[in-house]
N, C-alpha and C positions, 0 to 999 in steps of 0.2 A: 577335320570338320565335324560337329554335330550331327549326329542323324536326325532323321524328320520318325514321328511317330508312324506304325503301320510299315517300317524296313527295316532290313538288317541293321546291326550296329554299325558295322562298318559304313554305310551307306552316305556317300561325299555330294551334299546339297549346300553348291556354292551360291551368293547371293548374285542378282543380276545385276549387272553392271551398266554404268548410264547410258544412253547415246547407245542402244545398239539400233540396228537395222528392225522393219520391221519382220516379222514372220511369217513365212512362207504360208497360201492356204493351209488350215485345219479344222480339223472338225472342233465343233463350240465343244464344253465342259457337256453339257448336257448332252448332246449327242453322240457323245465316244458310247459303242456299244460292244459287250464284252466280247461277243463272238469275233467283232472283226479284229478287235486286240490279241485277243487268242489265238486268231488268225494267222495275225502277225509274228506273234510271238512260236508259233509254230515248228518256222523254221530254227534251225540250231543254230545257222548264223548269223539270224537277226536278234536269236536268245543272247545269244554269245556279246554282241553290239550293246542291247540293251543292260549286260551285267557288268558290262566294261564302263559302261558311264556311268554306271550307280554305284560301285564299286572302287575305279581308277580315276574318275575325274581329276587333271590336273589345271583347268581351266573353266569357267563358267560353261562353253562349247567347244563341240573338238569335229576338228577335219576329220573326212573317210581317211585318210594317209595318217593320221595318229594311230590308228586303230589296228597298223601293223600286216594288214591280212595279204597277202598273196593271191588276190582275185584280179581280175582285167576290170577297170573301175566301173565300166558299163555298168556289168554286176552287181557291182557297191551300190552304183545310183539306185538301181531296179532294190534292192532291199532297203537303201534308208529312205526311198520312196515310197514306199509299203509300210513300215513301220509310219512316217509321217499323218498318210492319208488313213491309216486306223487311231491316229490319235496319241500313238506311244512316246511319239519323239516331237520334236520343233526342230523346225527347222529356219536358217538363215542365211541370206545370202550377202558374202563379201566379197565383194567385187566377182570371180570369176568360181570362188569355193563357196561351198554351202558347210553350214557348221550345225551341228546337232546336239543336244541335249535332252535328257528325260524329262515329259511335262509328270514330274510327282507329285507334286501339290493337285494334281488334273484328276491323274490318277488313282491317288489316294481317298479323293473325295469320292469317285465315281465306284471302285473295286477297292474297300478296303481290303489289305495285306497280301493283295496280287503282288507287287513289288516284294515283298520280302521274298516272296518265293522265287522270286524271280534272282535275286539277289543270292537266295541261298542254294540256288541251282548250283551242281556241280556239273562240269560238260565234260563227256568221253574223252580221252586223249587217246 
């Protein structure tokens, strides 16, 4: 897929697809503020979340169970709820799963080439 200007090259920004649900509360474009993004982005496994959908996208949104991790999901909610309400992520809800993507176009307006960094993070193994 094409990258969006302002990310890596690799960076997978799939088009949105008709008929989805709508999105879960978020903060408007105008008021993502960078500290609580930063916030967010903080933690290693909400970094880690956010470079796996910029990065792996195989899907416009993807369940917490795409994403592989070995946490008890409680966990997952409490991080891609954090990520959400600073504005990083969208969220939506299908039937009983919520499905997440990177708002980049949001992003990129508000923090240009936050995302590349974020992108071009390497994480510890």
């Amino acid at each position: 897929m094409p990258s969006t200007a302002g990310t890596a090259s690799a960076t997978k920004v799939l088009p949105e697809p008709p008929g989805l649900p709508e999105p879960l509360p978020e903060p408007a474009v105008e008021e993502l503020r960078l500290e609580a993004v930063l916030g967010a982005l903080s933690d290693p496994l909400r970094l880690t979340i956010v470079r796996k959908l910029l990065l792996e996208s195989e899907q416009f949104d993807h369940s917490c169970g795409w994403f592989g991790f070995d946490r008890p999901k409680s966990s997952l909610t409490h991080h891609f709820k954090a990520l959400r309400e600073a504005g990083v992520t969208r969220q939506r809800q299908y039937g009983l799963e919520r499905r997440s993507h990177v708002r980049v176009d949001d992003l990129n307006a508000r923090f240009p080439g936050l995302l590349y960094l974020v992108a071009a993070w390497t994480p510890e193994v």
